[in-house]
Legacy VTK file of the C-alpha trace (Angstrom):
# vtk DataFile Version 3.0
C-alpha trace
ASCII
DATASET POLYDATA
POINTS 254 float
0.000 0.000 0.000
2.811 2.494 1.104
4.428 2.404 -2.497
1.229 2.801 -4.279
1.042 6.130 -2.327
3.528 8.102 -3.644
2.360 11.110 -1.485
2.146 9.447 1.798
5.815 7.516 0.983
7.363 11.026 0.223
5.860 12.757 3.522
6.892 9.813 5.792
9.939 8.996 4.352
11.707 12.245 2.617
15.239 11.402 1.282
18.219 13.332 3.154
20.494 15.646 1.969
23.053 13.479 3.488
21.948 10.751 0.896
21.824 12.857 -1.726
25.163 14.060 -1.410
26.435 10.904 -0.622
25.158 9.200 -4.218
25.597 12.155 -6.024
29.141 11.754 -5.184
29.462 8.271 -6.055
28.072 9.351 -9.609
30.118 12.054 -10.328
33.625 9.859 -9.353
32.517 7.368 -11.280
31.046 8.745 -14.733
29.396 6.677 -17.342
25.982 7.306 -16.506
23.588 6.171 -13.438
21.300 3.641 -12.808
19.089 3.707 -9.294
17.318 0.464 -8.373
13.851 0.494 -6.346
14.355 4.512 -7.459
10.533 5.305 -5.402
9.103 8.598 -6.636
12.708 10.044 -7.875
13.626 11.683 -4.676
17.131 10.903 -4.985
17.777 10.041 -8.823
16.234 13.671 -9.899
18.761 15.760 -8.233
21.986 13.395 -8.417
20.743 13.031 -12.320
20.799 17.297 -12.218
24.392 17.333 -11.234
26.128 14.161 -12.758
24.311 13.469 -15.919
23.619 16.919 -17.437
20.647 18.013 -18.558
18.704 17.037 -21.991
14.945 17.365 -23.109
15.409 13.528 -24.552
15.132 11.093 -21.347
15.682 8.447 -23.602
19.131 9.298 -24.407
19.581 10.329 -20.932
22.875 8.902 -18.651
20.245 8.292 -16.111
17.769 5.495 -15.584
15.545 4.689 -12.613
13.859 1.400 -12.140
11.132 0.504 -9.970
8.336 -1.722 -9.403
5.415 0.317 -8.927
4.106 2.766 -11.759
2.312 4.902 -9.181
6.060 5.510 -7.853
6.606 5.853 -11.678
4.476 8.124 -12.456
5.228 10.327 -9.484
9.058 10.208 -10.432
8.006 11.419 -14.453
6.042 14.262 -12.668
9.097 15.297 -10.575
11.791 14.891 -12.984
9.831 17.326 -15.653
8.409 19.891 -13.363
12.633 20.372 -12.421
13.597 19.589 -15.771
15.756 16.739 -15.436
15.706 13.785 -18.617
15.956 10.573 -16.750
14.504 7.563 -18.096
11.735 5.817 -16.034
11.164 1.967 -16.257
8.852 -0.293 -15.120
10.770 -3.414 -14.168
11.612 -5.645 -11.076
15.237 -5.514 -10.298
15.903 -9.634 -10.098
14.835 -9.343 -13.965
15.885 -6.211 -15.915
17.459 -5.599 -18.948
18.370 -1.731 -20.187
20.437 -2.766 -22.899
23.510 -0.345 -21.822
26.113 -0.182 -19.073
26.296 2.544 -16.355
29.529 3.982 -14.080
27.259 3.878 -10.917
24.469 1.569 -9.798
22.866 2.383 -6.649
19.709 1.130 -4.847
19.452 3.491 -1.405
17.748 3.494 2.283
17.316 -0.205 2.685
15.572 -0.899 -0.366
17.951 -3.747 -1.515
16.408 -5.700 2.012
12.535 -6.149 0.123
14.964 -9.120 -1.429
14.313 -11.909 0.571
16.103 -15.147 -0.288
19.605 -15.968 -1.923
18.266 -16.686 -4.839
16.875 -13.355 -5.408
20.056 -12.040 -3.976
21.804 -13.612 -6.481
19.406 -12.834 -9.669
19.688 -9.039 -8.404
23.687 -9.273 -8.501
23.551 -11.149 -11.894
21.723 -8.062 -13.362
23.881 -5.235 -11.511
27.189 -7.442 -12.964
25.565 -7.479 -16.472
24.950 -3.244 -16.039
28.320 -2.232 -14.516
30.434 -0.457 -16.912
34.237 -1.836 -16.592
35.288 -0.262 -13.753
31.763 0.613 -12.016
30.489 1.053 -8.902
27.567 -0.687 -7.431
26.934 1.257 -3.878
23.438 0.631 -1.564
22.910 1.469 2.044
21.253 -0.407 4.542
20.545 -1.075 8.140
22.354 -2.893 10.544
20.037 -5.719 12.160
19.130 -4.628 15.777
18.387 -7.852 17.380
16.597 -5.997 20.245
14.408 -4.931 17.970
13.684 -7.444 16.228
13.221 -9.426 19.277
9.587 -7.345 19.787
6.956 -9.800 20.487
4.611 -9.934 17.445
1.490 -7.738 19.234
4.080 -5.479 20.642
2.398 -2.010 18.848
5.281 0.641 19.130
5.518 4.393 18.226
7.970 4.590 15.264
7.487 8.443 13.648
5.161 12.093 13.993
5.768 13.991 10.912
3.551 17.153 10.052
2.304 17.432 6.747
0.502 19.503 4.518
-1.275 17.479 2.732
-2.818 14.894 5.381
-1.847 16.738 8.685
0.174 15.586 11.367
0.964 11.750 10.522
1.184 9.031 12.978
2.708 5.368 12.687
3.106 2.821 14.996
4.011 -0.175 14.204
4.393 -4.563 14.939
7.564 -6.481 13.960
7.085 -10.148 13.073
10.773 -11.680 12.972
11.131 -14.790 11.581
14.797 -15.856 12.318
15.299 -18.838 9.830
14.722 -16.408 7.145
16.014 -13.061 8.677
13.043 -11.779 7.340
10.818 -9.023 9.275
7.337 -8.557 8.410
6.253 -5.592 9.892
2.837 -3.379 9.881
2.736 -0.148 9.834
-0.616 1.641 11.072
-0.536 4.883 9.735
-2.612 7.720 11.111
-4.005 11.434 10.248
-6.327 14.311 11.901
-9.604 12.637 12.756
-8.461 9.126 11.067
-7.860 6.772 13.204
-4.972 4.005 11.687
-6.133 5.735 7.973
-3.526 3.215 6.268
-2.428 -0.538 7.194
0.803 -0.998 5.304
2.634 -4.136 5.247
6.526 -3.766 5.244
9.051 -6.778 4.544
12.642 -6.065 5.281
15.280 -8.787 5.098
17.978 -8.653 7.839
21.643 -8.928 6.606
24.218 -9.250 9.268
27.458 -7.604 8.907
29.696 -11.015 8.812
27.038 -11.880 6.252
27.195 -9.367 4.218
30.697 -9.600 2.548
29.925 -13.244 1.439
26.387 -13.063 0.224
28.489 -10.787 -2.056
31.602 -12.523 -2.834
29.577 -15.625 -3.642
27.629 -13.271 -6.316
30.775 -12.013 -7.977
30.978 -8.838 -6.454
33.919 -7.442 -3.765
33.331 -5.293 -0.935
35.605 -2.793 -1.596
34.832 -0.189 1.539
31.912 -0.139 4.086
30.785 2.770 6.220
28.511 2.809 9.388
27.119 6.155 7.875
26.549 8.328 4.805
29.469 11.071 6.328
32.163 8.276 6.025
32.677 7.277 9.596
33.974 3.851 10.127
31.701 0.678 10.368
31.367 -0.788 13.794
29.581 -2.787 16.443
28.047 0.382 17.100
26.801 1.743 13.538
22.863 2.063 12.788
24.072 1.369 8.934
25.914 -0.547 6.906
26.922 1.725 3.595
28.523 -0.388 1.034
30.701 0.351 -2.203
31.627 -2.444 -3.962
33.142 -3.611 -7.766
32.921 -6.630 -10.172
35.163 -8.928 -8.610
LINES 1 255
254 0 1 2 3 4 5 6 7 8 9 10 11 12 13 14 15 16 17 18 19 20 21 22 23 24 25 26 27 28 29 30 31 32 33 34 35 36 37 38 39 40 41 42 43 44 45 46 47 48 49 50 51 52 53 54 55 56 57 58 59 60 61 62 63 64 65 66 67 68 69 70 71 72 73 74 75 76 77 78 79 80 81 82 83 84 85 86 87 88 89 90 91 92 93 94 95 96 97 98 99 100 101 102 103 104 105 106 107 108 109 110 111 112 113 114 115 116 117 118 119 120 121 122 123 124 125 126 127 128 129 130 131 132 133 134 135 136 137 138 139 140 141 142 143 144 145 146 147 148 149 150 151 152 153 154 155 156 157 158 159 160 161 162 163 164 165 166 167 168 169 170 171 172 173 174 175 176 177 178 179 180 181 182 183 184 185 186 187 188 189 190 191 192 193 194 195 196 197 198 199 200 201 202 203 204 205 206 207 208 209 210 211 212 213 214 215 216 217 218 219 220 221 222 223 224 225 226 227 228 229 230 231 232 233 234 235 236 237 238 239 240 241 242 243 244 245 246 247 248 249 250 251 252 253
């Protein structure tokens, strides 16, 4: 439900500066044109696309590309990308199973959105189709959590307080939510119950995260042809620890 809303996704969930800075970075060391997986409504790929890919009326011809899954998202990204007149080119595609028929510098897929993968062998179809994308010499970057087993150790009708964020368009937003950890898959299936002025839990939105554990995480990759070649515990660059909310990854074509 969340990511047919593109409204309610871009008021709950607005993409940092930090982030941007951090990918637009990545795109402008390593040129060739940009590809964001799971790219949402465009938050991030718009203005990284403004700085690193120059700007053109023809998105087709455009050095960058955003995929996603939903065409609400979509449509919302098309909208955003022409009202700041920025050419990127907008598909419709799942990213296990995509095939843009070109080669980028820099493929990114940002704020855990690589974790709606579930099992290794979607891991490994994902990785399959970022290898067949990366130019020679590419980067494939992503950022993600780092598993808090407290957490995720929340009984199942354990309702929490997660977020208040005023809006103008629906008023003061509420969400709680329940986690539902099931450890032999690392996989978390939350709810979130979303709430406005006068309407009570307004939206029920499911929300699957996989877990990936930091000793984890360098294999699943290895094992998928690609090499690790820094990690962060944030988007500023500081060192990844015991202590880090994220894991922010840069890796290469091994």
């Amino acid at each position: 439900m969340l990511y047919q809303n593109p409204a309610l996704y871009d008021v709950l969930l607005p993409a940092s500066g930090a982030h941007v800075g951090f990918y637009r970075s990545l795109a402008e060391q390593n040129p060739g044109g940009v590809l964001e997986l799971a790219c949402g409504s465009g938050q991030l790929l718009v203005p990284v696309a403004r700085f690193c890919c120059g700007d053109t009326p023809q998105p087709e011809v455009s050095g960058a590309c955003g995929l996603d899954l939903s065409r609400a998202m979509l449509q919302a990204a098309g909208r955003r990308s022409r009202a700041e007149g920025v050419a990127v080119d907008w598909r419709e595609a799942d990213m296990r199973s995509f095939e843009l028929g070109r080669r980028f510098g820099c493929i990114f897929v940002a704020r855990n959105s690589l974790l709606h993968l579930s099992t290794s062998e979607d891991f490994a179809a994902c990785f399959a189709r970022v290898r067949e994308h990366l130019a020679p010499g590419g980067v494939f970057a992503f950022d993600i959590f780092r598993p808090d087993l407290a957490a995720l150790a929340r009984a199942p009708e354990e309702r929490f307080f997660v977020m208040r964020v005023p809006s103008v368009e629906f008023g003061e937003v509420i969400v709680e939510s329940t986690n539902d950890y099931d450890a032999a898959s690392q996989v978390n299936r939350a709810t979130w119950y979303i709430s406005a002025p006068a309407r009570q839990q307004a939206w029920v939105a499911p929300l699957h995260l996989r877990s990936i554990f930091p000793q984890e995480l360098p294999l699943l990759l290895h094992q998928n042809g690609l090499e690790l070649v820094r990690r962060d515990g944030d988007l500023m660059g500081s060192p990844f620890s015991s202590t880090s909310g994220r894991q922010v990854c840069i890796c290469r074509v091994r």
